[in-house]
Backbone as JSON Lines, residues from 0, in Angstrom:
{"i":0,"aa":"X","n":[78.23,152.69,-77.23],"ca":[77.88,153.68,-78.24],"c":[78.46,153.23,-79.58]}
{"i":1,"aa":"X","n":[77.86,153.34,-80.48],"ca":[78.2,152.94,-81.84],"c":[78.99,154.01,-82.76]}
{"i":2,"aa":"X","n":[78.41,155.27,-82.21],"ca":[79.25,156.15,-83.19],"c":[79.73,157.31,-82.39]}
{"i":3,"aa":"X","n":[80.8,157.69,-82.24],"ca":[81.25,158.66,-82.09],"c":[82.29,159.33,-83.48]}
{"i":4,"aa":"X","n":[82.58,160.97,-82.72],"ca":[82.59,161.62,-83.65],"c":[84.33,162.36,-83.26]}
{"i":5,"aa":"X","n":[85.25,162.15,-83.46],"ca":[86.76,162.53,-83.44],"c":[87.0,163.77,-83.2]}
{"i":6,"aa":"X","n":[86.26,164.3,-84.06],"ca":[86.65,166.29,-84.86],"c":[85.45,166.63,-84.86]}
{"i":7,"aa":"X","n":[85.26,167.98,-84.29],"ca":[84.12,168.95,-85.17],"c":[84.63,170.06,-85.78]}
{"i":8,"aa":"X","n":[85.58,170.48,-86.16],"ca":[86.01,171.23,-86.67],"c":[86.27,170.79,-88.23]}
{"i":9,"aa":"X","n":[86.17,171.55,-89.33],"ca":[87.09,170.94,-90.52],"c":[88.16,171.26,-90.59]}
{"i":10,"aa":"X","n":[88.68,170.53,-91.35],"ca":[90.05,170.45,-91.65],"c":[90.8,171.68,-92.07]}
{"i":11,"aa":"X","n":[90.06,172.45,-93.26],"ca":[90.14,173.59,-93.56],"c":[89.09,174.22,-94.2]}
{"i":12,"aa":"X","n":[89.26,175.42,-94.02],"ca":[88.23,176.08,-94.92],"c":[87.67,176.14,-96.17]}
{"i":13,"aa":"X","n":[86.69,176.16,-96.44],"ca":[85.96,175.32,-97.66],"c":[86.18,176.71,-99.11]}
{"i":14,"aa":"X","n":[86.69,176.48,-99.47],"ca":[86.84,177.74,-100.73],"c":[86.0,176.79,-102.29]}
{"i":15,"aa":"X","n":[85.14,177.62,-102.52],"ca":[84.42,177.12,-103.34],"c":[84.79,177.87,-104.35]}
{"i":16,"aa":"X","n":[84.46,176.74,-106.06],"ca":[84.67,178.04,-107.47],"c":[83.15,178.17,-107.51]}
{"i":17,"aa":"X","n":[83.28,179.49,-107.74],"ca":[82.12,180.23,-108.17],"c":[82.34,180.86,-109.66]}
{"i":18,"aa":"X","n":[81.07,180.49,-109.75],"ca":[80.32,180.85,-111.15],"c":[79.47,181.86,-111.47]}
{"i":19,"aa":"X","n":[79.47,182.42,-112.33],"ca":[77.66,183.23,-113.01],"c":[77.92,183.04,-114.53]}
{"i":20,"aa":"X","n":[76.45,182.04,-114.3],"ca":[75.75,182.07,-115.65],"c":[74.8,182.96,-115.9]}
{"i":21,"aa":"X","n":[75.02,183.41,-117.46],"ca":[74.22,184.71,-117.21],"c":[72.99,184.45,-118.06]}
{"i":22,"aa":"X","n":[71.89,184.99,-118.44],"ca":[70.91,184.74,-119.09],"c":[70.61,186.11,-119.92]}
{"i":23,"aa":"X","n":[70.25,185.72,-121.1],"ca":[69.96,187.19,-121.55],"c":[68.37,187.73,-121.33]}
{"i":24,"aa":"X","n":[68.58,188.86,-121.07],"ca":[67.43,190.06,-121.71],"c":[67.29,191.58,-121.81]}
{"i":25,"aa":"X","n":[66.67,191.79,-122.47],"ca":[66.69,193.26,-123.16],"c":[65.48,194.18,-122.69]}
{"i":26,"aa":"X","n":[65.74,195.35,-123.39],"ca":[65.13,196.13,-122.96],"c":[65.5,197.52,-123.09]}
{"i":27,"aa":"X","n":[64.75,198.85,-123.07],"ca":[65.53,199.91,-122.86],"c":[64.95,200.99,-121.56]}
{"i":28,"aa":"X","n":[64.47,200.14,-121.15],"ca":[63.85,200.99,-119.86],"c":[63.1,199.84,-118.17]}
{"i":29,"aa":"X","n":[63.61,200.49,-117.44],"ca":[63.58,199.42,-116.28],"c":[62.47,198.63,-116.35]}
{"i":30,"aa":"X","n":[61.16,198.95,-116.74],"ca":[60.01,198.1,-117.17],"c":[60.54,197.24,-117.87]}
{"i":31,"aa":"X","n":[60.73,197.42,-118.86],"ca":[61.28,196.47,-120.15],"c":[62.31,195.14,-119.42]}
{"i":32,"aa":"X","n":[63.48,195.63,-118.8],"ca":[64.27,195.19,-118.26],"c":[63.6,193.87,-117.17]}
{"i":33,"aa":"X","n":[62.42,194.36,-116.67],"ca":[62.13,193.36,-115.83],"c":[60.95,192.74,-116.56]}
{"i":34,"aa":"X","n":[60.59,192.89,-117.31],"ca":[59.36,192.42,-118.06],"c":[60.31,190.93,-119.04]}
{"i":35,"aa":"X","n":[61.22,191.44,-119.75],"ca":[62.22,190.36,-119.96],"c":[63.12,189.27,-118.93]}
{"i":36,"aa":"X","n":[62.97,189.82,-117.7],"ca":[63.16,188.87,-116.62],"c":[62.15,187.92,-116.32]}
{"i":37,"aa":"X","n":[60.9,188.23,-116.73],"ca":[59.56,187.79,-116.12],"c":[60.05,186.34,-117.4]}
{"i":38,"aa":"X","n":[59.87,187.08,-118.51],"ca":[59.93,185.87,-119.45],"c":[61.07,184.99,-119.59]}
{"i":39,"aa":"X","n":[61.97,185.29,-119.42],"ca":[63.45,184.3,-119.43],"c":[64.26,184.09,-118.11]}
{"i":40,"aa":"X","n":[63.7,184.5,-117.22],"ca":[64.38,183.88,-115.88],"c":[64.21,182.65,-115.78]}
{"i":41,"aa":"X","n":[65.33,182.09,-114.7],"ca":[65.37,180.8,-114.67],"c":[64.0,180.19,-114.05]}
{"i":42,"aa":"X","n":[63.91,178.83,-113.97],"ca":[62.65,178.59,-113.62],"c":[63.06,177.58,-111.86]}
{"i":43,"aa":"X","n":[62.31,177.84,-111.62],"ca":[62.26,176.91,-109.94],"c":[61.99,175.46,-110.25]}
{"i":44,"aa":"X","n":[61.29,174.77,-109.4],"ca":[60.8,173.55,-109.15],"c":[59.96,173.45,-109.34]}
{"i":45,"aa":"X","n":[58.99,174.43,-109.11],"ca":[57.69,174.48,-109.6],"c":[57.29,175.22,-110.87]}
{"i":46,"aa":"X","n":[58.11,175.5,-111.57],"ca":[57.52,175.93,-112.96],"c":[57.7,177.62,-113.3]}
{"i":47,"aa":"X","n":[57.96,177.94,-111.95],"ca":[57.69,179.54,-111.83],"c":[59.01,180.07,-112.12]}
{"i":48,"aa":"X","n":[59.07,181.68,-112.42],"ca":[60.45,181.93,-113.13],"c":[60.64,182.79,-112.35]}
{"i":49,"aa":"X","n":[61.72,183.39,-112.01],"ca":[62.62,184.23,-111.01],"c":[63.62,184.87,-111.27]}
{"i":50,"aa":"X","n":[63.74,186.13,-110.97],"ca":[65.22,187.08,-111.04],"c":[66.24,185.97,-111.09]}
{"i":51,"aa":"X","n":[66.56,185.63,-110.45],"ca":[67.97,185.24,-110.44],"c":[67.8,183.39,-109.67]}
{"i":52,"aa":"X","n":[68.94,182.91,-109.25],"ca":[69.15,181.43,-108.88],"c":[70.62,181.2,-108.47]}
{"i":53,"aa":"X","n":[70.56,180.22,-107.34],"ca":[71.92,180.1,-107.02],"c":[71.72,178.07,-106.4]}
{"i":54,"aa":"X","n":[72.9,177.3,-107.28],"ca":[72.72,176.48,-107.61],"c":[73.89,176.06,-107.56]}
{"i":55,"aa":"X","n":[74.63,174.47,-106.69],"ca":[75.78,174.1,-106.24],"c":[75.92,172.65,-106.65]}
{"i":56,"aa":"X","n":[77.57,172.37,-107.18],"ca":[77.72,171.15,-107.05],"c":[78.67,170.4,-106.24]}
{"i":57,"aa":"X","n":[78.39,169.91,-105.84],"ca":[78.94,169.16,-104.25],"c":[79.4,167.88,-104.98]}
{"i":58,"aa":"X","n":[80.95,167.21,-104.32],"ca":[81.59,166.2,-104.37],"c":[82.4,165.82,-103.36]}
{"i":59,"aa":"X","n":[82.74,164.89,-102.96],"ca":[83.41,164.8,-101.84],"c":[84.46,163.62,-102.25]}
{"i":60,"aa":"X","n":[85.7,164.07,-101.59],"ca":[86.63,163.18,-101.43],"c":[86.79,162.27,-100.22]}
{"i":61,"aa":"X","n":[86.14,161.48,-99.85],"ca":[86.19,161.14,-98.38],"c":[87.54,159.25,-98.32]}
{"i":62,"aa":"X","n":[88.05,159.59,-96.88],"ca":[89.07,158.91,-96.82],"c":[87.98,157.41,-95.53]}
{"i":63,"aa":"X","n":[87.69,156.54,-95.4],"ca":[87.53,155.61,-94.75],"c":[88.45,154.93,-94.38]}
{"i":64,"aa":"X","n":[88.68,154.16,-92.78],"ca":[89.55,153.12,-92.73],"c":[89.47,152.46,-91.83]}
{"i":65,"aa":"X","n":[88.75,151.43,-92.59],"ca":[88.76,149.85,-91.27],"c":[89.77,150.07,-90.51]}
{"i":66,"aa":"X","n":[89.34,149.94,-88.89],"ca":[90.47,149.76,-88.3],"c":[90.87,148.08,-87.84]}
{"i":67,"aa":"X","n":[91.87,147.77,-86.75],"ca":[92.06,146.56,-86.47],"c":[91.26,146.26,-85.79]}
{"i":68,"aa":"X","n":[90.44,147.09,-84.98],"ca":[89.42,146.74,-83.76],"c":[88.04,146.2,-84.41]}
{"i":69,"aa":"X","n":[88.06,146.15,-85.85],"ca":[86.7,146.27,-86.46],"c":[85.54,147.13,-86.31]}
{"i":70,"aa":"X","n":[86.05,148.5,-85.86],"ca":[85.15,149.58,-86.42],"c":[85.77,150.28,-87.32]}
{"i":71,"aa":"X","n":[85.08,151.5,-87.75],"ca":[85.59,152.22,-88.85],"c":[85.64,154.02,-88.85]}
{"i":72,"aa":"X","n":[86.53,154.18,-89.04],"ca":[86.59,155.65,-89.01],"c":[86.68,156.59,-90.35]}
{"i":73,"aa":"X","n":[85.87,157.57,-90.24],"ca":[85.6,158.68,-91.92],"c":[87.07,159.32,-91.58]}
{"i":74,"aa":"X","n":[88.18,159.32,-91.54],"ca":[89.24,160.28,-91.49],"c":[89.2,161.19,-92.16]}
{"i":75,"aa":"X","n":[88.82,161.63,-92.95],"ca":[89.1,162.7,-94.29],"c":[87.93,162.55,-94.57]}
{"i":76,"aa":"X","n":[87.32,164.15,-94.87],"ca":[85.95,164.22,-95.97],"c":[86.72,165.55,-96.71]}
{"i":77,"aa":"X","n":[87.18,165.72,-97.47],"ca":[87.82,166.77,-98.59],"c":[86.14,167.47,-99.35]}
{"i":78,"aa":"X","n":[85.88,168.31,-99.52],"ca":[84.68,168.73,-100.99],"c":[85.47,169.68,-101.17]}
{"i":79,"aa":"X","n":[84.6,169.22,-102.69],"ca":[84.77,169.99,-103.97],"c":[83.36,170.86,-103.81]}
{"i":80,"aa":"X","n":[83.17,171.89,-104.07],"ca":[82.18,172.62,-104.17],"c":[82.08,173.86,-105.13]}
{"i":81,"aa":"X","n":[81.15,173.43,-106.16],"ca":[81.17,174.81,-107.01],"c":[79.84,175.21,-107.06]}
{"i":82,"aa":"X","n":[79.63,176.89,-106.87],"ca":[78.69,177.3,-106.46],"c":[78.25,178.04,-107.93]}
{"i":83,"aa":"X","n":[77.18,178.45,-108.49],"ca":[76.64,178.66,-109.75],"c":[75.51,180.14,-109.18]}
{"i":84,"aa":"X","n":[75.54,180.73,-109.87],"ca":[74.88,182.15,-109.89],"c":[74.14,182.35,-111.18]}
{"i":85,"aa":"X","n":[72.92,182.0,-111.09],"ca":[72.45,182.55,-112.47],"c":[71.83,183.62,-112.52]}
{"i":86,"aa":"X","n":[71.6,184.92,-113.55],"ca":[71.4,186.13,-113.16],"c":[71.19,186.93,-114.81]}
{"i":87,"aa":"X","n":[70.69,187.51,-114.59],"ca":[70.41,188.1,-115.71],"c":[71.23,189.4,-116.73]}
{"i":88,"aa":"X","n":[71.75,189.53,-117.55],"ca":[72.61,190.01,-118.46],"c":[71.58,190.56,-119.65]}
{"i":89,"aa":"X","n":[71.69,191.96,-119.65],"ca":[70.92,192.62,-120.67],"c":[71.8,192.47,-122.22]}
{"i":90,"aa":"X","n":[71.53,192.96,-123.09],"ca":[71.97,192.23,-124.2],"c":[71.88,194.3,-125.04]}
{"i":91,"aa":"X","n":[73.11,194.54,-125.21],"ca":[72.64,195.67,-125.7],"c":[73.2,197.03,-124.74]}
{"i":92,"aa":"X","n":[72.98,198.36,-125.57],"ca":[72.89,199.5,-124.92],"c":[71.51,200.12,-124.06]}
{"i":93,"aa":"X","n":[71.97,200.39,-123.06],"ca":[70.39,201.48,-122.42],"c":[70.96,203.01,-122.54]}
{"i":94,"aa":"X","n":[69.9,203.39,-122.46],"ca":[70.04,204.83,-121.73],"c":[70.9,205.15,-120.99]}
{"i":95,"aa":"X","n":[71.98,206.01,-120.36],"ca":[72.21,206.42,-119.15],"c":[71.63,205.88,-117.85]}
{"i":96,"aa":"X","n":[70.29,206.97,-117.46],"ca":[69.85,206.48,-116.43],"c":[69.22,205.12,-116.13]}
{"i":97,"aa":"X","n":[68.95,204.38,-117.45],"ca":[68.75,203.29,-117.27],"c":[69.97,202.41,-116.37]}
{"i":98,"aa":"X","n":[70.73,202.72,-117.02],"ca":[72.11,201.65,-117.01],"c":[72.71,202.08,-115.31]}
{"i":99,"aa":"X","n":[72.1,203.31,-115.34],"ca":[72.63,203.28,-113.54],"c":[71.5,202.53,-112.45]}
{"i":100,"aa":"X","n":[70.35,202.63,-113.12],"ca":[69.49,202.19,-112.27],"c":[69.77,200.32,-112.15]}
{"i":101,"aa":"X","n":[70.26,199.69,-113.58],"ca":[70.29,198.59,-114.02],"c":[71.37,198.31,-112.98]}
{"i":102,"aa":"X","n":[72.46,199.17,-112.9],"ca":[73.56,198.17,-112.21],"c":[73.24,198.29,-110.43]}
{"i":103,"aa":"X","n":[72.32,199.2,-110.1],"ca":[72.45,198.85,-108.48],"c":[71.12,197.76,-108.6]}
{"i":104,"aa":"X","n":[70.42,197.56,-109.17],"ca":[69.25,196.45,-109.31],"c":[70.49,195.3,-109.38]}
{"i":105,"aa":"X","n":[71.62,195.16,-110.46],"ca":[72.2,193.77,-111.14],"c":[72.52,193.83,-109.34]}
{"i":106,"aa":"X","n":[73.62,194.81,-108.92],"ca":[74.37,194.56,-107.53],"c":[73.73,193.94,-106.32]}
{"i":107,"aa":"X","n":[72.85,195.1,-105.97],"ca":[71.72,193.97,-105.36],"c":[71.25,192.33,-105.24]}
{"i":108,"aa":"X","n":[71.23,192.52,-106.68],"ca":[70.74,190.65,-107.03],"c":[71.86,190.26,-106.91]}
{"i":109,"aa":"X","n":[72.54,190.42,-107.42],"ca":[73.91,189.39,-106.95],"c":[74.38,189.5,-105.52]}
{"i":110,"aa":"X","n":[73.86,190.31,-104.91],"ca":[74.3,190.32,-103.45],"c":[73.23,189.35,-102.98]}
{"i":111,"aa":"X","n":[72.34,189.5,-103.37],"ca":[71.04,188.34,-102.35],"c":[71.83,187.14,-103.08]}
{"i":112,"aa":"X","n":[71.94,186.82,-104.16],"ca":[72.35,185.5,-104.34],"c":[73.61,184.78,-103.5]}
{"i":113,"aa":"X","n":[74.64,185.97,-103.5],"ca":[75.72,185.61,-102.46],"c":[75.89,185.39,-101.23]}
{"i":114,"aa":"X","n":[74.49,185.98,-100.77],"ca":[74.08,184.91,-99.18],"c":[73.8,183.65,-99.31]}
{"i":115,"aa":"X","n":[73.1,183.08,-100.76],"ca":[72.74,182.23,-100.34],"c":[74.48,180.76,-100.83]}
{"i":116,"aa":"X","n":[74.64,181.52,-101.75],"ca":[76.05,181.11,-102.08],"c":[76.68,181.31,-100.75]}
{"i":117,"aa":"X","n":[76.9,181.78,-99.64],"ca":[77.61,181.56,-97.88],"c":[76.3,180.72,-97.37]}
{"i":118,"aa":"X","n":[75.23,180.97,-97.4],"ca":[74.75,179.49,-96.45],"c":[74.98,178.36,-96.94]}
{"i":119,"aa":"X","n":[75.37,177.92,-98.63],"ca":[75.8,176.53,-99.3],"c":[77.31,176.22,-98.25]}
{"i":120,"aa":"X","n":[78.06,177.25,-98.17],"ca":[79.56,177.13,-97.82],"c":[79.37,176.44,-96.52]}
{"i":121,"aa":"X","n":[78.46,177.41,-95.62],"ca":[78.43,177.06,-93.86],"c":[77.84,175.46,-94.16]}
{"i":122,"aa":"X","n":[76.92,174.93,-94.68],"ca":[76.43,173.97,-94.67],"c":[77.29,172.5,-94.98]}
{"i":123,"aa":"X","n":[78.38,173.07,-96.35],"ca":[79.79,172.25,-96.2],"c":[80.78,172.23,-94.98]}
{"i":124,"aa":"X","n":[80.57,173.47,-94.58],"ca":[81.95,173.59,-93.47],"c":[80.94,172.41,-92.22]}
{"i":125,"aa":"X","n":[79.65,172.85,-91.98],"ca":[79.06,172.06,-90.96],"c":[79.23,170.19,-91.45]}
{"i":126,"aa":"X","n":[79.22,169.54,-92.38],"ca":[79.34,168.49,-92.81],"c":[80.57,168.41,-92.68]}
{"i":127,"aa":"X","n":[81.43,168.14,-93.15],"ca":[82.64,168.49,-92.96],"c":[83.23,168.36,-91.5]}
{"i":128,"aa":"X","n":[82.64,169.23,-90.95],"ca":[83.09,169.16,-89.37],"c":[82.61,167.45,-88.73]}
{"i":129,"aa":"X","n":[81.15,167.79,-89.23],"ca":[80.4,166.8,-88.59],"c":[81.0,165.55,-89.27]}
{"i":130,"aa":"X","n":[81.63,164.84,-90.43],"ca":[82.36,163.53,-91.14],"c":[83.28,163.56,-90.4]}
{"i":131,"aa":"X","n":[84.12,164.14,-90.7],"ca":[85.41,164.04,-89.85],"c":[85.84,163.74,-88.82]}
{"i":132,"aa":"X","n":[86.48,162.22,-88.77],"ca":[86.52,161.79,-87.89],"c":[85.81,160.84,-86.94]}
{"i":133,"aa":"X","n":[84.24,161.03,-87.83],"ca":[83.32,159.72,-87.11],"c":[83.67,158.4,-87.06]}
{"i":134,"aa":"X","n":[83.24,157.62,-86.79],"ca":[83.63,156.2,-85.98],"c":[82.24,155.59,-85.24]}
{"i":135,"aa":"X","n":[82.35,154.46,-86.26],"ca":[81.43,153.69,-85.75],"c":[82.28,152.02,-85.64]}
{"i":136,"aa":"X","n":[81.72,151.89,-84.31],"ca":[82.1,150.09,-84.3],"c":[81.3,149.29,-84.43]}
{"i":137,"aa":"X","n":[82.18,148.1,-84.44],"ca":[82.38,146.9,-85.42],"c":[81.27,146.84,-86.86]}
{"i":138,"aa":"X","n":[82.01,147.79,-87.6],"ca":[81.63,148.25,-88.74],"c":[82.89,147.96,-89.84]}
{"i":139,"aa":"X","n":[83.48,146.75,-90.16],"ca":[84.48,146.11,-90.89],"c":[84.3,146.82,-92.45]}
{"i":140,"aa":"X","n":[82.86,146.99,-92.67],"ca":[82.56,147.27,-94.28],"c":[82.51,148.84,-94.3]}
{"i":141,"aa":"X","n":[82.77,149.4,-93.3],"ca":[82.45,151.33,-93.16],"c":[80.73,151.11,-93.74]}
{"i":142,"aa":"X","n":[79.93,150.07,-93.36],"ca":[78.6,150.65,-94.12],"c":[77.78,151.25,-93.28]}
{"i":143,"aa":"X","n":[77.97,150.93,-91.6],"ca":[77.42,151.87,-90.61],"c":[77.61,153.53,-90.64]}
{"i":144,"aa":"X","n":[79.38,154.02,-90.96],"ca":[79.5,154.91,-91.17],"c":[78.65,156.21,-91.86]}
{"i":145,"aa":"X","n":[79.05,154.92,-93.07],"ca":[78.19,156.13,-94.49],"c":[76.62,156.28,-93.99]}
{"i":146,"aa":"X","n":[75.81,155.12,-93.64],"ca":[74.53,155.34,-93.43],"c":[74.59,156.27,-92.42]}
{"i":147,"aa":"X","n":[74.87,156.32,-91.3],"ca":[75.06,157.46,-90.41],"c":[75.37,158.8,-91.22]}
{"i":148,"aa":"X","n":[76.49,159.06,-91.39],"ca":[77.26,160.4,-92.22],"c":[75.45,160.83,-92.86]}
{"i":149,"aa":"X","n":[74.64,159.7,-93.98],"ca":[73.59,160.23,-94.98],"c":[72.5,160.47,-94.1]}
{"i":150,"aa":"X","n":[72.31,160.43,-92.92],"ca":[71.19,160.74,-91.87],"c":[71.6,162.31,-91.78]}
{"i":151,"aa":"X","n":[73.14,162.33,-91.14],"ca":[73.32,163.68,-91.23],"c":[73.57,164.79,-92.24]}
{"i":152,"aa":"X","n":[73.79,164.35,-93.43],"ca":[73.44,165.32,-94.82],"c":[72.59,165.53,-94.58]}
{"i":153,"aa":"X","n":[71.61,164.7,-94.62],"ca":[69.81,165.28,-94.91],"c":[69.54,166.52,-94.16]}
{"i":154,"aa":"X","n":[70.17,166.38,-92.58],"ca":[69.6,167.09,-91.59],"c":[70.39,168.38,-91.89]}
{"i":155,"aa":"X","n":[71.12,168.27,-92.12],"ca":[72.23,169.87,-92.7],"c":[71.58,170.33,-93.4]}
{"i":156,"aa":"X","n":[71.16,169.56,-94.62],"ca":[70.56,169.92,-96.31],"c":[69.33,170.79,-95.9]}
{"i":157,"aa":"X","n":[68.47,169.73,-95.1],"ca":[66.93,170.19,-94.8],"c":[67.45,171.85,-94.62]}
{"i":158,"aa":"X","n":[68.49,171.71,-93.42],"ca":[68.62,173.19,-92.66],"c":[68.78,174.27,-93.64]}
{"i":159,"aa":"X","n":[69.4,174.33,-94.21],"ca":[70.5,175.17,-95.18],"c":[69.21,175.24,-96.23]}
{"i":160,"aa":"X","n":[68.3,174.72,-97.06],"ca":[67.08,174.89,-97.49],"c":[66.39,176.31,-96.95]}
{"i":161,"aa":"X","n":[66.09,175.38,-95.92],"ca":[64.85,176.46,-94.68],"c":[65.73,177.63,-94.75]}
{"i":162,"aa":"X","n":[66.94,177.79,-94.14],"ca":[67.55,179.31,-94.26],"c":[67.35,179.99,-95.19]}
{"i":163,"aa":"X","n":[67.34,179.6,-96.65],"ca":[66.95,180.16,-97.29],"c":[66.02,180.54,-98.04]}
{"i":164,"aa":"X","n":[65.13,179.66,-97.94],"ca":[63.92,180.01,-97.93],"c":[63.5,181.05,-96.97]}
{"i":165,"aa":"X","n":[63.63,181.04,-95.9],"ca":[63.21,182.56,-94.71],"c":[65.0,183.29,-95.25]}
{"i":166,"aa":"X","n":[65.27,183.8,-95.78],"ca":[65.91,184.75,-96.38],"c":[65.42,185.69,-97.47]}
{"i":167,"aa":"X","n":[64.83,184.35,-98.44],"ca":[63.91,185.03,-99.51],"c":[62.68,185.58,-99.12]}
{"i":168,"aa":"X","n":[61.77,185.08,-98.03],"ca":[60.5,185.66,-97.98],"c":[60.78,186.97,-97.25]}
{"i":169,"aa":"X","n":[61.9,186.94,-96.25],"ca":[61.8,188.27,-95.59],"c":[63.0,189.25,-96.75]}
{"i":170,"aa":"X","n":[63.54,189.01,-97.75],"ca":[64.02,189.95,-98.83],"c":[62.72,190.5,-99.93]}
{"i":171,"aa":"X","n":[62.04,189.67,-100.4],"ca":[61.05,189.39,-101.01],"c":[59.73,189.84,-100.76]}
{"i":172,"aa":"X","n":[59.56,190.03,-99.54],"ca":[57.87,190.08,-98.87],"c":[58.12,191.77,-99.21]}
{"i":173,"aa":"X","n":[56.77,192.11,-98.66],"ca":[56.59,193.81,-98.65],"c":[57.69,194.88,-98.05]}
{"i":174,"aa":"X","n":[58.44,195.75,-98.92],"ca":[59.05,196.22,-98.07],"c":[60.65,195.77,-98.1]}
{"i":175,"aa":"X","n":[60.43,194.96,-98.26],"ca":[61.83,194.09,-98.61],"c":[62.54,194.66,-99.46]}
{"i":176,"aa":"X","n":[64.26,194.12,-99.1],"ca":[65.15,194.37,-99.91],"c":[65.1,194.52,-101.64]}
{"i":177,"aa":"X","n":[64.38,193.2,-102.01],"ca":[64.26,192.73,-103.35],"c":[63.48,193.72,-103.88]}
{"i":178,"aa":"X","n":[62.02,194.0,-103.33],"ca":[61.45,194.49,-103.82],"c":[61.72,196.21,-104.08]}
{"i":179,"aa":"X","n":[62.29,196.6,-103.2],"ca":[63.05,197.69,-103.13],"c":[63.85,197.83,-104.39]}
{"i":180,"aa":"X","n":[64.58,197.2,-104.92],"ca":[65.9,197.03,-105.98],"c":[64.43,197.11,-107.06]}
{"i":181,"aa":"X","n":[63.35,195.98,-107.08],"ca":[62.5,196.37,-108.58],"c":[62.18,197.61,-108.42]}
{"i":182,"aa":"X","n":[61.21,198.1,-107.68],"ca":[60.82,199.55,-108.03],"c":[61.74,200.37,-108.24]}
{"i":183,"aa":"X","n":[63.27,200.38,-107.85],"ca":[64.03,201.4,-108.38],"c":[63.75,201.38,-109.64]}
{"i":184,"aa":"X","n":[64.3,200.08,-110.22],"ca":[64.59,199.88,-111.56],"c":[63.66,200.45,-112.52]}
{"i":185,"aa":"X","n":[61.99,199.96,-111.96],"ca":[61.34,200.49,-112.83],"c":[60.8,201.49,-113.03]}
{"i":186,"aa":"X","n":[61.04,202.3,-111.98],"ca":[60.47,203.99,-111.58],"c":[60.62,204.97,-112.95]}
């Protein structure tokens, strides 16, 4: 066998800095409020604009070390992980009932975003588990390692994607959470 794997556990628990960037828009009535979301939300991949976004930067400290046997072991994968929240920030006074309706809509959105900000985390803690400690032989240059380790990013990455994507359609679809939070707002 060429690679085995030491640890599945990480080392420790992954504590990420979190962020919110906020975006402005205005308005004085929940229409308004989301009608200015329509126009200045962040934009996707495809062009299209959206309530809110949650967006991570990943670094890793990783430790390698030829051994004497001429394979190589990942001892240490350390990340850095900062997780980003972008979200929308009205600019201004509302109404009263606006401003109550505004903050369980803001709460809401920032709560869907903060799932997806914990599936980024599980997806480090799963990498993490899964580096640590791999071992591949007679691998003198660790280049078996890393190519291995980048087979298994992908397959984490892919995962942690898909989760959230089926998070959003079933928050999002009819009936849904999300959609629930707009019609308050704009009632």
């Amino acid at each position: 066998m060429i690679f085995a794997l030491l640890g599945l556990a990480p080392a420790h628990a992954v504590t990420p800095v979190e962020q919110v960037e906020p975006y402005a828009i205005s308005g004085q009535s929940g229409a308004e409020l989301y009608a200015s979301i329509g126009a200045r939300g962040p934009k996707l991949s495809d062009g299209r604009r959206t309530i809110a976004h949650t967006t991570f930067k990943l670094t890793w400290r990783r430790d390698y070390r030829p051994q004497a046997d001429g394979a190589c072991v990942l001892a240490t994968a350390i990340p850095k992980l900062i997780i980003t929240y972008t979200l929308p920030k009205p600019r201004g006074a509302m109404p009263a009932p606006v401003a109550q309706r505004w903050k369980r809509f803001y709460d809401g959105v920032a709560a869907h975003e903060r799932v997806h900000g914990r599936y980024i985390v599980e997806m480090v803690e799963k990498i993490e588990a899964v580096s640590t400690g791999m071992r591949a032989e007679d691998d003198p240059g660790c280049q078996k390692v890393r190519a291995f380790l980048q087979r298994n990013l992908k397959v984490l990455s892919d995962e942690q994607r898909a989760r959230g994507r089926a998070f959003d359609r079933d928050e999002m679809s009819a009936g849904g959470n999300v959609q629930g939070l707009i019609f308050d707002l704009i009632k």
